[in-house]
KOLDRENMI-165732 format. One line per 3 residues: number of its first residue (from 1); their letters; for each residue x, y, z of N, C-alpha, C. Coordinates in steps of 0.02 Angstrom, whole numbers. Layout:
NUM	a	X:Y:Z:X:Y:Z:X:Y:Z  ...
This chain:
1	xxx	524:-3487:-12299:527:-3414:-12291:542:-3396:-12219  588:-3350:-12209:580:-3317:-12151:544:-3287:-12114  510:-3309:-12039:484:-3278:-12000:518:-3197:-11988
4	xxx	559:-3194:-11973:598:-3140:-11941:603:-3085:-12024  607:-3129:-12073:600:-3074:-12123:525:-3061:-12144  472:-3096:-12138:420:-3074:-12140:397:-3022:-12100
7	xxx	418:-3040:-12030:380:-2994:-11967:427:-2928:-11997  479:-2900:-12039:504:-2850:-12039:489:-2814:-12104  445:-2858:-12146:437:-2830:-12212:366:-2790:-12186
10	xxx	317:-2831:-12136:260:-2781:-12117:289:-2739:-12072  331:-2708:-12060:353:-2646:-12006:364:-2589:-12041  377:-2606:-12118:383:-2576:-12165:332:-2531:-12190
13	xxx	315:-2458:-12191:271:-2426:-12207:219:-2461:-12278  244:-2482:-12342:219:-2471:-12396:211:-2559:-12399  206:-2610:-12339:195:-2666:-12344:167:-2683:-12298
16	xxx	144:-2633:-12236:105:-2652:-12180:40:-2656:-12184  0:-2668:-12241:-63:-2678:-12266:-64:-2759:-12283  6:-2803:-12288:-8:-2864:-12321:-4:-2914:-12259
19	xxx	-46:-2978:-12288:-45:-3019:-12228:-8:-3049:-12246  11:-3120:-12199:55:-3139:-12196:79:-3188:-12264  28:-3222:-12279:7:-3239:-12345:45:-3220:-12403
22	xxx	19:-3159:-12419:15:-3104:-12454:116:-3088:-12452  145:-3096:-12391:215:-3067:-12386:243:-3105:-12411  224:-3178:-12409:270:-3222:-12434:283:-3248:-12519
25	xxx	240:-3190:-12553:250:-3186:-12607:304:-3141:-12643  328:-3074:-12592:365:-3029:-12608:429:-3057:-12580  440:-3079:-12515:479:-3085:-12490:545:-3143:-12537
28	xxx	529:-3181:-12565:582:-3214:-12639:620:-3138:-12664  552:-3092:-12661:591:-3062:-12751:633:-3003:-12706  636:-3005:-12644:709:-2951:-12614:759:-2989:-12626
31	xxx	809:-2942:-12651:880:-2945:-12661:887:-2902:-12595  963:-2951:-12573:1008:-2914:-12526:1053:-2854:-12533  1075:-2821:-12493:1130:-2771:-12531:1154:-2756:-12449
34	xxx	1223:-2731:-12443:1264:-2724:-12401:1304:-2688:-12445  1305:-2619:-12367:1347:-2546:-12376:1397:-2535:-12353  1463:-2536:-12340:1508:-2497:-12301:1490:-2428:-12302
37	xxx	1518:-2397:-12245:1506:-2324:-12231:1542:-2304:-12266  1526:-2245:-12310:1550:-2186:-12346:1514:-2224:-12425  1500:-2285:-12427:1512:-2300:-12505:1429:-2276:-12533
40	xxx	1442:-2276:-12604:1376:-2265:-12638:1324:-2298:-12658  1289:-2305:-12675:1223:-2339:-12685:1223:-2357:-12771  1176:-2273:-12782:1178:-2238:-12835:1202:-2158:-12825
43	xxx	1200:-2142:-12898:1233:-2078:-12900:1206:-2033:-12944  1185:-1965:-12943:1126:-1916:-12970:1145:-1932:-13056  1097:-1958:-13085:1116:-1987:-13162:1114:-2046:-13162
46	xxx	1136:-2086:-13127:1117:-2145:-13154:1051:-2197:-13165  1052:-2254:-13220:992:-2267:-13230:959:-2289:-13142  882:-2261:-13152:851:-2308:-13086:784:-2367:-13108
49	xxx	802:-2388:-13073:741:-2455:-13094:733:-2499:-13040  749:-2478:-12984:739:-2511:-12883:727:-2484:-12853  691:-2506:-12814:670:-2470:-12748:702:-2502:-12685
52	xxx	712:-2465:-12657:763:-2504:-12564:724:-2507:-12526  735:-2549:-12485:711:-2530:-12406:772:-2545:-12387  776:-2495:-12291:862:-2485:-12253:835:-2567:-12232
55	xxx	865:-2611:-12205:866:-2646:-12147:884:-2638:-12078  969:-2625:-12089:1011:-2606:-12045:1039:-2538:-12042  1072:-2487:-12029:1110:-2456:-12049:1067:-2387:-12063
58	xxx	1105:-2335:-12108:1076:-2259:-12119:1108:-2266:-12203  1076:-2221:-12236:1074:-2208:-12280:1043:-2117:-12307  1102:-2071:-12336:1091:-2034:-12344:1060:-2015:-12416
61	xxx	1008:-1959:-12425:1004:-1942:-12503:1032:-1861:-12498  1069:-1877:-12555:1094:-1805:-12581:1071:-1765:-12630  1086:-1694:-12659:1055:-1680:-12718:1128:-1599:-12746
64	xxx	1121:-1606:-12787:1202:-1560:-12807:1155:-1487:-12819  1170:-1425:-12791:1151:-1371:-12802:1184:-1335:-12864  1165:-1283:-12913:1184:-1260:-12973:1267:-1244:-12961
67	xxx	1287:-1221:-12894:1353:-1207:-12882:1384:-1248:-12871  1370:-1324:-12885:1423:-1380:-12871:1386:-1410:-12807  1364:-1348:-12722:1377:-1390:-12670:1316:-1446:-12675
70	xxx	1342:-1481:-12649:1306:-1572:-12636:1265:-1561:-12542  1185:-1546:-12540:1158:-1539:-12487:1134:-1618:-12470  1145:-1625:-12411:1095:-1691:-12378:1024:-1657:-12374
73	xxx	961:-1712:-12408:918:-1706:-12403:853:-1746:-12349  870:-1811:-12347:839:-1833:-12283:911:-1913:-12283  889:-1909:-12235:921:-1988:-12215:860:-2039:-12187
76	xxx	896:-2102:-12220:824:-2159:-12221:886:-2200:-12168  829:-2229:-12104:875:-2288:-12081:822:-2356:-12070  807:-2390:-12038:788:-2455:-12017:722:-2446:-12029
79	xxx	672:-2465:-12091:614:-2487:-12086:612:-2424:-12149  643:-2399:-12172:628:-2345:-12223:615:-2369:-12277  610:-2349:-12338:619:-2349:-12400:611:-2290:-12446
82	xxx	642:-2304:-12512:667:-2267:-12551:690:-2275:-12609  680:-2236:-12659:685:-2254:-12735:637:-2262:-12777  577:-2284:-12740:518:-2303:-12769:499:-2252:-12832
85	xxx	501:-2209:-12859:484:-2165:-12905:512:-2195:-12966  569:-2224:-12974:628:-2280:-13030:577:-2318:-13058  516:-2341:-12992:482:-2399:-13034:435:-2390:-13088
88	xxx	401:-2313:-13051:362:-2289:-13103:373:-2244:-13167  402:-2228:-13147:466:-2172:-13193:501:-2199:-13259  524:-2248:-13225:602:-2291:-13275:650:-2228:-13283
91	xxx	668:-2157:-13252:706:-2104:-13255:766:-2118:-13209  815:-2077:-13245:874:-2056:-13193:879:-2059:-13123  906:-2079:-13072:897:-2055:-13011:912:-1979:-13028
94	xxx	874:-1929:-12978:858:-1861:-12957:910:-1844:-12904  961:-1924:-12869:974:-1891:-12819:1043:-1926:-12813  1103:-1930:-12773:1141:-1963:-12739:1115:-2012:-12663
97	xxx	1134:-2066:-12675:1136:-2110:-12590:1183:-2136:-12586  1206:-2112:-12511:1269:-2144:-12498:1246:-2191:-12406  1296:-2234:-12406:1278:-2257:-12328:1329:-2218:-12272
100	xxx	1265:-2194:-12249:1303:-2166:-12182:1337:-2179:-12148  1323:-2254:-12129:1357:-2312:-12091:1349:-2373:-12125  1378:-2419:-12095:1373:-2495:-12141:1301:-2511:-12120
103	xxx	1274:-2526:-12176:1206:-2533:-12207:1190:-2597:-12246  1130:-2627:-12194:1113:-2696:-12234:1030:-2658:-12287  1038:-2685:-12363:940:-2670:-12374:915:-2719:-12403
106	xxx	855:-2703:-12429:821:-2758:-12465:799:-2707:-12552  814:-2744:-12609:818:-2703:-12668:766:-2743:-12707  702:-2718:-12727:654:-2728:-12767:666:-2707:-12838
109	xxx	673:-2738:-12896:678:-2711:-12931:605:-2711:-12976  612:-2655:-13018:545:-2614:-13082:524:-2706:-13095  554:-2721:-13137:532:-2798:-13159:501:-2853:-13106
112	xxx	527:-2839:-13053:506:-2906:-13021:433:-2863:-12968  444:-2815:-12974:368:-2785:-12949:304:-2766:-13007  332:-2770:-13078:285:-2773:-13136:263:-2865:-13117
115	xxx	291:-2888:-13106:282:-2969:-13100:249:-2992:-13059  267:-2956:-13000:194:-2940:-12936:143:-2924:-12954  135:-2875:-12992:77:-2827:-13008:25:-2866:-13049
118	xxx	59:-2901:-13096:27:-2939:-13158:6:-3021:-13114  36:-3068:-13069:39:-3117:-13051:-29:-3102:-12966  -11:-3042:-12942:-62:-3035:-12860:-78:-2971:-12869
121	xxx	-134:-2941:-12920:-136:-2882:-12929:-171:-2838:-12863  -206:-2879:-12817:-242:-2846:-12755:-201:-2828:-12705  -127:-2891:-12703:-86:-2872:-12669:-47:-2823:-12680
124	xxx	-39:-2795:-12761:8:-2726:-12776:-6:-2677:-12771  -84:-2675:-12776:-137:-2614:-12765:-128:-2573:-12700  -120:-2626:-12634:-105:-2627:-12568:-30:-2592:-12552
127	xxx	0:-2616:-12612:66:-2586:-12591:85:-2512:-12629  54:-2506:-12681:51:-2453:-12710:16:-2395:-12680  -49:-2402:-12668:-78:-2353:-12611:-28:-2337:-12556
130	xxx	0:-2366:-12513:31:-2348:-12468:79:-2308:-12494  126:-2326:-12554:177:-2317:-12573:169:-2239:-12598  116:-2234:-12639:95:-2147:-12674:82:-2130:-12609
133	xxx	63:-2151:-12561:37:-2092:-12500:75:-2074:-12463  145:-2100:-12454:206:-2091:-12432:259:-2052:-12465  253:-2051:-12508:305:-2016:-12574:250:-1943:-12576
136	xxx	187:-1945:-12576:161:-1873:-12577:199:-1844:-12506  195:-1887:-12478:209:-1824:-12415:260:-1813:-12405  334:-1861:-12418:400:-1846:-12456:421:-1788:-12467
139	xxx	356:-1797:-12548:382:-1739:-12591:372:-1682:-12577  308:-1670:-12545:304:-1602:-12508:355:-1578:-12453  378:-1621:-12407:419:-1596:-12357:499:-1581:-12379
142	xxx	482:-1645:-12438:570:-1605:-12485:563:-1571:-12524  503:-1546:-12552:499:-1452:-12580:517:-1407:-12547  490:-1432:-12483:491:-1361:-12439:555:-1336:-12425
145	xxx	576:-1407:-12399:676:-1391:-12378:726:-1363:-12435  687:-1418:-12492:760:-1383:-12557:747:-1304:-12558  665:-1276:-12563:656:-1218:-12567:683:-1175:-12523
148	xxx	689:-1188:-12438:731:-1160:-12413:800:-1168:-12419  844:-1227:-12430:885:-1248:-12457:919:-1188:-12506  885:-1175:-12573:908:-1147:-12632:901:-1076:-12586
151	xxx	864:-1049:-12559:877:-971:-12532:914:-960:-12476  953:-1013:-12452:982:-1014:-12413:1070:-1005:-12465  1063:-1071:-12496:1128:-1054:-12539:1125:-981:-12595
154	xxx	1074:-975:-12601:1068:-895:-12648:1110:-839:-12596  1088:-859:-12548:1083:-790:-12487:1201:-804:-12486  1190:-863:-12461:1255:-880:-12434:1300:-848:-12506
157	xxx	1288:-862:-12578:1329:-841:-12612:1337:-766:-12641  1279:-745:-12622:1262:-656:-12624:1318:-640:-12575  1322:-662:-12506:1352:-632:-12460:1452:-664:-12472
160	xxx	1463:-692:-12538:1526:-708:-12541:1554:-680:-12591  1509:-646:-12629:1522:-600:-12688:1519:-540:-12696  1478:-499:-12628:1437:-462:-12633:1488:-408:-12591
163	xxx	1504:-358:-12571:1524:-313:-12528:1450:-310:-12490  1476:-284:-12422:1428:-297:-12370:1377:-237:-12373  1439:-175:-12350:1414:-108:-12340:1360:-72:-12405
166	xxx	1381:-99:-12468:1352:-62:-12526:1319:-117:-12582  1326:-168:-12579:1269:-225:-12603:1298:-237:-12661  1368:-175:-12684:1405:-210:-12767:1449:-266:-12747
169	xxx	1476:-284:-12813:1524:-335:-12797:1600:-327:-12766  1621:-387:-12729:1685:-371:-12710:1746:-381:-12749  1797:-355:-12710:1854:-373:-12740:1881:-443:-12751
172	xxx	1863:-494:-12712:1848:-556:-12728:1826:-595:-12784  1766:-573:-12792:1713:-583:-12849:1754:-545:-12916  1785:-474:-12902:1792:-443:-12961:1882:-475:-13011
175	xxx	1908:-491:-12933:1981:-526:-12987:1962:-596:-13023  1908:-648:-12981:1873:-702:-13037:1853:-671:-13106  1813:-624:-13093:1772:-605:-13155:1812:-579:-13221
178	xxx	1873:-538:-13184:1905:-502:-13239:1946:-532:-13282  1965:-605:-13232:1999:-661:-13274:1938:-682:-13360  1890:-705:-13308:1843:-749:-13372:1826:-674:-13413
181	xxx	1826:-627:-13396:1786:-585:-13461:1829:-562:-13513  1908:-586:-13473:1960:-539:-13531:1961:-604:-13584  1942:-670:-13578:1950:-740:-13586:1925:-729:-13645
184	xxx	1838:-700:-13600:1782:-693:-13664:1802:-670:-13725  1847:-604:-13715:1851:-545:-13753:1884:-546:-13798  1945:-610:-13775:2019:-632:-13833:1955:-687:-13850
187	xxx	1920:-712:-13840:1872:-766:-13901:1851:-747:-13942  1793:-701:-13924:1759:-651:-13959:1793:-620:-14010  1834:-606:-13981:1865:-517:-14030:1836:-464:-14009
190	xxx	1809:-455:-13947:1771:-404:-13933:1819:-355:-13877  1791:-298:-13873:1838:-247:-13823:1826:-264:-13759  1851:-234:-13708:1829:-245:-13636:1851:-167:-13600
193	xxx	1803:-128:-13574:1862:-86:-13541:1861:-91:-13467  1893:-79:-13430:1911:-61:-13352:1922:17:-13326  1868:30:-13272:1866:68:-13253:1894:100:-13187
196	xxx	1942:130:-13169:1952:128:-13086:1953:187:-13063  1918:189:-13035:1889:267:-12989:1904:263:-12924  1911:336:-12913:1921:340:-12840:1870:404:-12809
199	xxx	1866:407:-12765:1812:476:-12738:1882:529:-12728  1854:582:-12735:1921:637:-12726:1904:643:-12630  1972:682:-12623:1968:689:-12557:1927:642:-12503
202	xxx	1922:593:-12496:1882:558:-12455:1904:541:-12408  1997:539:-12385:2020:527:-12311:2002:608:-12289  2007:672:-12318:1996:743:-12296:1899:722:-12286
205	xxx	1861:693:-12316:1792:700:-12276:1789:653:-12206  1824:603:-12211:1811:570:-12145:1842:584:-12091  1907:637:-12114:1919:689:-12038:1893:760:-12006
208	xxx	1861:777:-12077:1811:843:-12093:1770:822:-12058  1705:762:-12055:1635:754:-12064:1641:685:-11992  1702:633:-11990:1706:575:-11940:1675:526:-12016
211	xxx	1694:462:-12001:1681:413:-12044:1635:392:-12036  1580:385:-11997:1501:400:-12006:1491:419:-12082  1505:480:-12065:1487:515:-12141:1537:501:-12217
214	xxx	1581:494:-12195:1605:435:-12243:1578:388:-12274  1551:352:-12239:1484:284:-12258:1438:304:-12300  1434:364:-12255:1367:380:-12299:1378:422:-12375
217	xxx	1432:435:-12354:1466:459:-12437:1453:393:-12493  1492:354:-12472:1510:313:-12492:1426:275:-12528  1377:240:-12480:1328:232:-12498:1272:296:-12549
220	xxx	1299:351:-12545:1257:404:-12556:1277:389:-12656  1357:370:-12654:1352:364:-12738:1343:289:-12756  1335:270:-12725:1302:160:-12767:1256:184:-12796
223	xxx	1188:214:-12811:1146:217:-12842:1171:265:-12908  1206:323:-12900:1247:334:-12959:1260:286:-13019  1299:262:-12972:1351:175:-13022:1285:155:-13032
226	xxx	1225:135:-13011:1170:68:-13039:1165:132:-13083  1145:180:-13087:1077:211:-13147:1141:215:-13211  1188:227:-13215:1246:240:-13257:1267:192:-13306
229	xxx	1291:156:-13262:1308:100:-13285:1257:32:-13309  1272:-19:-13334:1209:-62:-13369:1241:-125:-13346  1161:-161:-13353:1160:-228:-13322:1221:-256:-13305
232	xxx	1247:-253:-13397:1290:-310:-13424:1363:-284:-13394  1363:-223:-13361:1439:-199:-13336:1466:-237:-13261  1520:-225:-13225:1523:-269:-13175:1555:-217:-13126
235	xxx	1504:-182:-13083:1544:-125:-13041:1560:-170:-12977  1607:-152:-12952:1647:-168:-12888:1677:-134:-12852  1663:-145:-12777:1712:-103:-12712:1759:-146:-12702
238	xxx	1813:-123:-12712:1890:-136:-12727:1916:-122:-12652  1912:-88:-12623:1912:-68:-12560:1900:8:-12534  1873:24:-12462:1879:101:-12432:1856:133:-12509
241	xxx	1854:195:-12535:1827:220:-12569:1856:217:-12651  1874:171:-12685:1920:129:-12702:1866:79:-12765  1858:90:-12823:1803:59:-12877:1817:30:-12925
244	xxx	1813:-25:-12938:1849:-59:-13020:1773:-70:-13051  1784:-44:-13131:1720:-65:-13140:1731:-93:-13231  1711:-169:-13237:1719:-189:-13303:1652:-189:-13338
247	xxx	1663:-157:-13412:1631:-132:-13465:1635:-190:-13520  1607:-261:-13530:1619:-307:-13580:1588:-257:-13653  1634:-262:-13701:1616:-264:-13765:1587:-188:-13785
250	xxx	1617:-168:-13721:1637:-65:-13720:1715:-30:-13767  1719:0:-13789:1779:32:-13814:1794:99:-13753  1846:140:-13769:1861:190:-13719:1824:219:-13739
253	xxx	1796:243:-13799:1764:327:-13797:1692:292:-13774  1655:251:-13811:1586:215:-13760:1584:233:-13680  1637:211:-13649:1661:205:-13572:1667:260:-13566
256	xxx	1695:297:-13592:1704:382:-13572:1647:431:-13562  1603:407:-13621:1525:466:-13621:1496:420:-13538  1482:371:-13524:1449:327:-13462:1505:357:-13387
259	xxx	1570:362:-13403:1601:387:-13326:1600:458:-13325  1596:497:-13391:1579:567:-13391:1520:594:-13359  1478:554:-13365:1395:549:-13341:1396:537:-13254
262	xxx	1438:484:-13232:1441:470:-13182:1492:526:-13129  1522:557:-13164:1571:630:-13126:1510:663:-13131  1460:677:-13193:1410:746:-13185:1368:722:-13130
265	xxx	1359:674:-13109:1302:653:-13066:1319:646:-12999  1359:598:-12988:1403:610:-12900:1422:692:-12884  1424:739:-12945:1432:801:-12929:1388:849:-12894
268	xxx	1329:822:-12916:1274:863:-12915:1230:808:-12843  1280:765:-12798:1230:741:-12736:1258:818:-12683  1215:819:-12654:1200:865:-12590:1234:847:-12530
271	xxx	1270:777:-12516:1254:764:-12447:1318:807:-12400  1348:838:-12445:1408:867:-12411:1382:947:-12396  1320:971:-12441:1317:1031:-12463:1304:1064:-12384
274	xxx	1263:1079:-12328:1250:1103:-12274:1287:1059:-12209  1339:1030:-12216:1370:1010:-12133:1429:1051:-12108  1449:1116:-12145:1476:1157:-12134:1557:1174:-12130
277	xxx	1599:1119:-12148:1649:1091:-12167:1675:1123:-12220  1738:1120:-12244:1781:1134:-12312:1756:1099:-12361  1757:1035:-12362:1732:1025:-12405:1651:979:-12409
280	xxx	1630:1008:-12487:1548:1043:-12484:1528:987:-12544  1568:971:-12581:1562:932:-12633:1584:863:-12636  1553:796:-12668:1576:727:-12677:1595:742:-12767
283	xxx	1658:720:-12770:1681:714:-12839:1730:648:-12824  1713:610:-12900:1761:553:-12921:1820:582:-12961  1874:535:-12988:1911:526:-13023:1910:456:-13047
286	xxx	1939:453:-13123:1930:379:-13148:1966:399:-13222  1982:342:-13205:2050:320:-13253:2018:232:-13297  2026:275:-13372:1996:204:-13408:2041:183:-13453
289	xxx	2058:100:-13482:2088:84:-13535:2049:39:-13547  2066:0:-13615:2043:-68:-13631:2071:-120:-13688  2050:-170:-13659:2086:-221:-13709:2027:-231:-13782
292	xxx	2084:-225:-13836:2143:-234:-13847:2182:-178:-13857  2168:-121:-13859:2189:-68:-13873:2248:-45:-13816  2238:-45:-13753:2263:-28:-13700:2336:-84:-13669
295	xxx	2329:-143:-13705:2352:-189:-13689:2321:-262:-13686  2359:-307:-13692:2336:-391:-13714:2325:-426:-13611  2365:-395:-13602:2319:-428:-13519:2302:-396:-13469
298	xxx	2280:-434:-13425:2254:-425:-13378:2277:-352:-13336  2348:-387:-13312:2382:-345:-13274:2390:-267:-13324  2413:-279:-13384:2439:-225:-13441:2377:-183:-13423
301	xxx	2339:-184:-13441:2258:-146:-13436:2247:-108:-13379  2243:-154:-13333:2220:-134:-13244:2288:-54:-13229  2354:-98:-13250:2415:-34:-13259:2395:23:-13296
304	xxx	2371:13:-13348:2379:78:-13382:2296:140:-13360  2242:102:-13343:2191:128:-13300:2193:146:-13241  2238:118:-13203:2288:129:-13147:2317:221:-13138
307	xxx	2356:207:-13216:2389:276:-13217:2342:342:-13255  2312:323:-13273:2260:381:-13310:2203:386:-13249  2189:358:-13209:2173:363:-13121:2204:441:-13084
310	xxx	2283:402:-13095:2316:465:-13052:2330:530:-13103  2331:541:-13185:2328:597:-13209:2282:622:-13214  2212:586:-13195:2148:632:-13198:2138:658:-13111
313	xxx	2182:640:-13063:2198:665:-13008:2252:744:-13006  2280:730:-13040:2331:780:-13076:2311:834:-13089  2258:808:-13153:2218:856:-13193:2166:903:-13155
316	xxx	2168:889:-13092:2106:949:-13056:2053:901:-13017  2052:843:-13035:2006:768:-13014:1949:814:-13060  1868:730:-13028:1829:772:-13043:1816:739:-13137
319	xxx	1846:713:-13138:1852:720:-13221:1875:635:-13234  1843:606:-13293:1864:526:-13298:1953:532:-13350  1990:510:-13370:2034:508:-13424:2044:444:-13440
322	xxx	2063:457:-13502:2080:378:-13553:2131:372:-13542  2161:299:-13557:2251:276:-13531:2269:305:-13602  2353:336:-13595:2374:338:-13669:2381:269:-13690
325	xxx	2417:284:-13766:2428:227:-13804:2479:207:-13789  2491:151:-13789:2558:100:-13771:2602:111:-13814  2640:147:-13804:2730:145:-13867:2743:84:-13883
């Protein structure tokens, strides 16, 4: 047996309880393993049934967030170990490891440490204590991170979907969405409508009032759109005062009584009423169609809500209109 691998198996947290004795019983049942940098270990899914220790080298663990991204969670290098949960478990790895750098380890496997256990049971006891008292404190310090971790990626994807100024969704978010819901809608058989509104006069308030008050126009009707509209709808700032808003499994006249509601209500905010200006009142316009009625795509739809937009501009604003029917 090796001196030089003995003296390194006690440097080892979850084996620095064994004497020397005692090491030279484990030390047979390590397997070698050698990493090139970038390559993998294991990979989140596959079976586990080993535990590592690093020798040489770094070794990262990963873990895939619900949105795909892949976070580093700790990195193990020289005297570490890891995996140990495989033995007790017999489960999936939980995680990705890859080597950071070229990486020498030592690989225990479930079987040949049941073989320990059953053959030097005082000596596994020794290693097991260490081993649960190390993995508790692991697991706590990698709760804490994934937990900041996940509200960190919550936060990061709120702020990529989200319009800044008014907390609805963006125009970003809203051309993804309108793809998959019209998707839904030709599966289903179900309607979809599209809504696109505009605030009347709103370049005349931000030279009336300064765009200060613009903003605050602007923020003064978002709560409008939440009480109006429902969960399952998908309102969006399209841009400047500028609103697309999709209605899954709405027809036009449905959509019509909900944007009719939403003209009576942006009508009746105040914030224009005492700043002494021409104009005294916030009124929308909005123009609705829907598939299938309105048209079979995307673009067809958005066009014809588009133009029942500018005839309810026509019409006096102030007022929602339905797209005609397609000749």
């Amino acid at each position: 047996m090796s001196p030089a691998r003995t003296h390194f198996l006690k440097s080892v947290a979850i084996f620095s309880d064994l004497t020397d004795s005692e090491c030279e019983h484990v030390v047979p049942l390590l397997q070698s393993v050698t990493l090139a940098r970038g390559e993998q270990l294991f990979s989140e899914g596959d079976p586990g049934e080993t535990l590592y220790v690093v020798e040489h080298g770094e070794c990262t663990i990963s873990v895939r967030l619900q949105d795909g991204q892949q976070i580093d969670i700790v990195t193990f290098s020289a005297g570490d170990f890891f995996g140990e949960m495989s033995i007790f478990e017999d489960a999936p790895r939980s995680a990705t490891c890859t080597a950071r750098s070229v990486a020498s380890l030592y690989a225990l496997t479930e079987r040949d440490f049941t073989r320990l256990f059953t053959e030097h049971p005082e000596l596994s006891m020794k290693v097991m204590f260490r081993m649960l008292t190390a993995t508790a404190r692991r697991l706590r310090d990698t709760n804490v991170f994934l937990s900041d971790m996940v509200q960190w990626g919550d936060a990061a994807r709120r702020r990529a979907v989200t319009d800044e100024a008014t907390g609805l969704f963006n125009r970003r978010f809203l051309d993804e969405a309108i793809e998959e819901q019209f998707q839904k809608a030709r599966s289903e058989q179900t309607p979809i409508s599209v809504v696109m509104l505009d605030l009347d006069h709103f370049n005349g308030i931000n030279e009336a009032y300064g765009m200060a008050v613009g903003d605050e126009v602007i923020q003064a009707v978002v709560p409008v759109f939440r009480a109006c509209f429902r969960e399952t709808d998908i309102v969006s700032r399209y841009g400047g005062d500028e609103f697309t808003i999709l209605l899954p499994g709405t027809d036009v006249e449905d959509a019509h009584r909900i944007c009719s509601d939403v003209c009576r209500r942006v009508a009746e905010l105040d914030i224009l009423a005492n700043r002494g200006g021409a104009i005294t009142q916030v009124t929308t316009s909005q123009g609705i169609a829907a598939f299938p009625r309105h048209g079979q795509t995307v673009h067809d739809v958005r066009e014809r809500a588009d133009q029942a937009l500018y005839r309810a501009k026509e019409m006096g604003r102030n007022r929602a209109e339905i797209a005609h029917e397609p000749e």
